[in-house]
C-alpha positions in Angstrom: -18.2 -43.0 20.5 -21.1 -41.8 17.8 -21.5 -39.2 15.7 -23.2 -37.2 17.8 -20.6 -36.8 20.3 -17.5 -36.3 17.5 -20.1 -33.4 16.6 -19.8 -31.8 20.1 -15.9 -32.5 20.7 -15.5 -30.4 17.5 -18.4 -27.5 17.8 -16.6 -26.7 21.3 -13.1 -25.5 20.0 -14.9 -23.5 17.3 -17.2 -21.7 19.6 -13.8 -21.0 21.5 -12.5 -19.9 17.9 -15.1 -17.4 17.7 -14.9 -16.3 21.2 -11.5 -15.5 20.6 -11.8 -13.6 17.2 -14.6 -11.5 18.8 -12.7 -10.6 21.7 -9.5 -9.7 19.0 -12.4 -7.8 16.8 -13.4 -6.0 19.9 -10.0 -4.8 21.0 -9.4 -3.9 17.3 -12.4 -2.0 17.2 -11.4 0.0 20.5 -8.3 0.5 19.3 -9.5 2.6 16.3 -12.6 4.4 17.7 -9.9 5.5 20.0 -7.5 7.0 17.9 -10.0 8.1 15.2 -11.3 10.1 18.5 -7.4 11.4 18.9 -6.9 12.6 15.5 -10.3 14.6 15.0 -9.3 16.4 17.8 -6.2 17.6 15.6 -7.9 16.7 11.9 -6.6 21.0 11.2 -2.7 20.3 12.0 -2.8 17.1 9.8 -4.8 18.6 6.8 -2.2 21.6 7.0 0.1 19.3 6.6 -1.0 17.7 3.6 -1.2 21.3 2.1 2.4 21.7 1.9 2.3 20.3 -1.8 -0.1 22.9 -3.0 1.3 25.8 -0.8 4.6 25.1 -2.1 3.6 24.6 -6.1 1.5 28.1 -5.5 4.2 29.4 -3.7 6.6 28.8 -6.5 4.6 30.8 -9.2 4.0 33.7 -6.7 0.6 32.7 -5.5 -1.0 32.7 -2.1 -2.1 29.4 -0.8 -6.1 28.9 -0.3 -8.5 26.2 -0.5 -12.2 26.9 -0.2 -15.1 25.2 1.4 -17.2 24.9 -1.6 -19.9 23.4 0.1 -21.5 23.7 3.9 -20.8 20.5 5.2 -17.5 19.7 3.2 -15.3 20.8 6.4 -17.0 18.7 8.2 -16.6 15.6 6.0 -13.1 16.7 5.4 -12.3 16.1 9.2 -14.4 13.2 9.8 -12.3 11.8 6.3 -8.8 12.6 8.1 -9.7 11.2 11.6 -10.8 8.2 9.9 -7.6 7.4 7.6 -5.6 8.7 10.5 -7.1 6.7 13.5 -7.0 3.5 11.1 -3.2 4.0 10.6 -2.3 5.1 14.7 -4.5 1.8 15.2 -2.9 -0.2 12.6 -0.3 -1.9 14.9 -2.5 -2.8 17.7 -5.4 -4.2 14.8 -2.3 -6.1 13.2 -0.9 -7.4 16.7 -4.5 -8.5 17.3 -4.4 -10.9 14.3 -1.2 -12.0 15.2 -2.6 -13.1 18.0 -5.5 -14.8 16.8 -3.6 -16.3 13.8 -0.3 -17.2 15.9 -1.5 -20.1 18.0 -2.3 -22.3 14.6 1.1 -21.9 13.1 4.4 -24.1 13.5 7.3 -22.3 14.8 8.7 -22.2 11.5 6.0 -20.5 9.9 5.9 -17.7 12.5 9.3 -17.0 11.7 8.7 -17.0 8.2 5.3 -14.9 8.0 6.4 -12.0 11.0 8.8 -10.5 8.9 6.5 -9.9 6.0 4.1 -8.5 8.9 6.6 -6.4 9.8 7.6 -4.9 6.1 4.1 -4.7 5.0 3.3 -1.3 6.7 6.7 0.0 6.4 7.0 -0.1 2.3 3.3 2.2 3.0 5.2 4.2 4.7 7.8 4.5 2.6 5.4 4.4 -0.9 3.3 7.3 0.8 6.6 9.3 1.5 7.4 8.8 -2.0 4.0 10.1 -3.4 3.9 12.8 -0.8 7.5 14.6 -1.2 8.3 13.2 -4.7 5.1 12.8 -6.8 2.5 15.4 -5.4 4.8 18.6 -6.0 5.6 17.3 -9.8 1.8 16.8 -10.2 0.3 20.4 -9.0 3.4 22.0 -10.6 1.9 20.2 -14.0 -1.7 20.9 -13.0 -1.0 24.5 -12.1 0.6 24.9 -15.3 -3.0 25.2 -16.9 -3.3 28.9 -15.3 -3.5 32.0 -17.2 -3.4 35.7 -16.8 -4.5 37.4 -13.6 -7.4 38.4 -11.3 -7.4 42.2 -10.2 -8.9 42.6 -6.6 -12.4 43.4 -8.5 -12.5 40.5 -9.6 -12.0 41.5 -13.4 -9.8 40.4 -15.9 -6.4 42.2 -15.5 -6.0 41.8 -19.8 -7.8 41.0 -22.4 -7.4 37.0 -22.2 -9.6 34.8 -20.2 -8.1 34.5 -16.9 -7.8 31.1 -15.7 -6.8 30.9 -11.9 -6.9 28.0 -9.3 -9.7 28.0 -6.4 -9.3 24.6 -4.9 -11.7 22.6 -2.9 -10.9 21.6 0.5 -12.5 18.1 0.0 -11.7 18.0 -3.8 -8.1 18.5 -2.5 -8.2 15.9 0.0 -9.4 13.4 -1.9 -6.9 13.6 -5.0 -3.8 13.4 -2.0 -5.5 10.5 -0.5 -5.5 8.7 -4.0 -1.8 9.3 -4.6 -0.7 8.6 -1.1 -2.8 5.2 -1.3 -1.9 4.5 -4.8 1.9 4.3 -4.4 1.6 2.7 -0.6 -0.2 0.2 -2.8 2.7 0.0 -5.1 5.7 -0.8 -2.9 3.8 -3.5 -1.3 5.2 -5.1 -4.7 8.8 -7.3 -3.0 6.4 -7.8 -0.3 3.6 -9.7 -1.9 5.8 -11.6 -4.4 8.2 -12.5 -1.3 5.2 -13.8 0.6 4.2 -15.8 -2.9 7.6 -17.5 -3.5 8.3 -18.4 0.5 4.9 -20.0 0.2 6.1 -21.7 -3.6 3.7 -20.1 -5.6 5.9 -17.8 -7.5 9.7 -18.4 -9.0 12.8 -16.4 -9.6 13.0 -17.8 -13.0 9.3 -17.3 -13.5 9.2 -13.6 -12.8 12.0 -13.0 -14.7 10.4 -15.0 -17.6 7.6 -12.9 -17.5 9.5 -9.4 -17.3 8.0 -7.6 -20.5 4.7 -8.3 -19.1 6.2 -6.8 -16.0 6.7 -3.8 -18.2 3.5 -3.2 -19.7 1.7 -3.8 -16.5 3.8 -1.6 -14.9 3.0 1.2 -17.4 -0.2 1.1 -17.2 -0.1 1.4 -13.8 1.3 4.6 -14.2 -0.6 5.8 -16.6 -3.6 5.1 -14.1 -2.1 6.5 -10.9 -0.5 9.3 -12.0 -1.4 12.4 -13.7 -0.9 13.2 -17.8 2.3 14.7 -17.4 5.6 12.4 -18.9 7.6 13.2 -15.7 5.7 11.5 -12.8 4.9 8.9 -14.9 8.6 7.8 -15.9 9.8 8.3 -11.9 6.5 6.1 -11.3 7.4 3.3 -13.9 11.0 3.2 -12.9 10.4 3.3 -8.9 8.1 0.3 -9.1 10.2 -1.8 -12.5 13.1 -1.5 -9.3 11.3 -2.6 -6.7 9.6 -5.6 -9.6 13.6 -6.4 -9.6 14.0 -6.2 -6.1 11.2 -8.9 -5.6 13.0 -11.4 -8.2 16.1 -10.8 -6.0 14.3 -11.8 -2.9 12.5 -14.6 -4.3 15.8 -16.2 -5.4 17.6 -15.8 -2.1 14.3 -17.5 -0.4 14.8 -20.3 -3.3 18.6 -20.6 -2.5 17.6 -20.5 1.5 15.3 -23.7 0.9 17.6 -25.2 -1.0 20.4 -25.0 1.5 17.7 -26.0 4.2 16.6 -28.7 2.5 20.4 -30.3 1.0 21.6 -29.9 4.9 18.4 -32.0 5.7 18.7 -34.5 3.0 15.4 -34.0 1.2 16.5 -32.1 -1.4 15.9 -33.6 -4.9 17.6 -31.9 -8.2 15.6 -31.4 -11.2 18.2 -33.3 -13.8 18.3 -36.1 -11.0 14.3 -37.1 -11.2 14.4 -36.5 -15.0 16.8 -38.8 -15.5 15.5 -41.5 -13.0 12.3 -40.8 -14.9 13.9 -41.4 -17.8 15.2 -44.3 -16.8 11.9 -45.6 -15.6 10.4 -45.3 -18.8 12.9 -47.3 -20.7 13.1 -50.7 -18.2 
């Protein structure tokens, strides 16, 4: 057989490859034109929803809820913003089956078993990260940034005393924006066990080496929430705890995935202990 012909056995299952990831791009696609379409056609329900944050931090200091459309177009970009975040999550599980699919036919059985779990978890911990920022962090943060308001507006407009009256007049879009980064920021953030799971059931990470590396954990960690959270000490210790646990949680996992494989492995034979090869090394050495 020449070259030429070991050329075309192997250009024909890559044209199939990319037949196939088309046709899982093109369901994908349809799959979030679709319900970016379906959440457009109710962007006003979901945006009230995100309000309840504000309404209720106004609410608390005696204040009527409003946001204003500061400029012409902004409620139009505002829905357009919603029906995209929102169609991309209603999609997510058909764009992440479609993947699966792609990505399942090249994989042993045992690492299907080992990488659908962490497919699973991944969009659950956003869920539960985004709960977290959106009933935990969000009410903390207005209450801090609504805490910058002073003295009152008459209905004319004037000052009711002789201070400079300082009141809130929120942007639709402005609004939007600043939920969207907290919501994303702490999904982000409880990815954590999931990503260092993924990293020690593929042997790149340790239990012993996390833990090694802990008061790095720390810093990193605060930074973090210094970054993602607003100036005020409150969110910002709940933020640094929250994620330090679930930081704890991963070395947890990680070790029970290192005991796992070592169980596996002993019941198979192949397992080799450290102060074994050292001292057959050692032993090497001297002869």
């Amino acid at each position: 057989m020449s070259a030429e012909d070991d050329i075309e056995d192997s250009a024909a299952p890559l044209i199939e490859h990319l037949a196939e990831l088309r046709t899982r791009i093109l369901y994908s696609l349809a799959a979030f034109i679709v319900a970016m379409v379906a959440c457009y056609t109710v962007w006003n329900p979901i945006f009230n929803f995100l309000t309840h944050p504000i309404c209720g931090a106004l609410a608390d200091r005696g204040q009527e809820c409003g946001l204003y459309l500061i400029k012409l177009q902004e409620g139009f970009f505002v829905a357009v913003t919603i029906s995209f975040m929102g169609g991309f999550a209603l999609s997510f599980p058909v764009i992440a089956y479609q993947m699966w699919r792609f990505v399942a036919p090249g994989l042993y059985k045992t690492e299907k078993n080992a990488f659908l779990p962490f497919l699973i978890a991944s969009p659950v911990m956003f869920f539960l990260g985004a709960a977290f920022a959106y009933y935990v962090i969000l009410p903390l943060a207005f209450q801090f940034f609504l805490g910058f308001q002073q003295g009152n507006f008459t209905p004319e407009g004037k000052a009711a005393n002789d201070m400079a009256a300082i009141g809130f007049q929120g942007s639709v879009q402005e609004y939007l924006s600043l939920t969207v980064k907290f919501v994303m920021a702490f999904g982000i953030c409880f990815q954590l066990p999931v990503l260092l799971s993924l990293m020690g059931k593929a042997g790149l990470v340790s239990a012993a080496g996390l833990a090694s590396v802990r008061k790095y954990a720390v810093v990193a960690i605060l930074i973090v929430a210094a970054i993602a959270t607003p100036p005020d000490v409150i969110s910002q210790v709940i933020l640094f705890v929250v994620v330090y646990g679930l930081y704890e949680v991963s070395i947890f996992l990680v070790r029970r995935i290192e005991r796992n494989r070592e169980a596996r492995m002993r019941a198979d034979g192949t397992w080799v202990d450290e102060d074994e090869e050292d001292d057959g090394d050692d032993e090497t050495r001297s002869s």
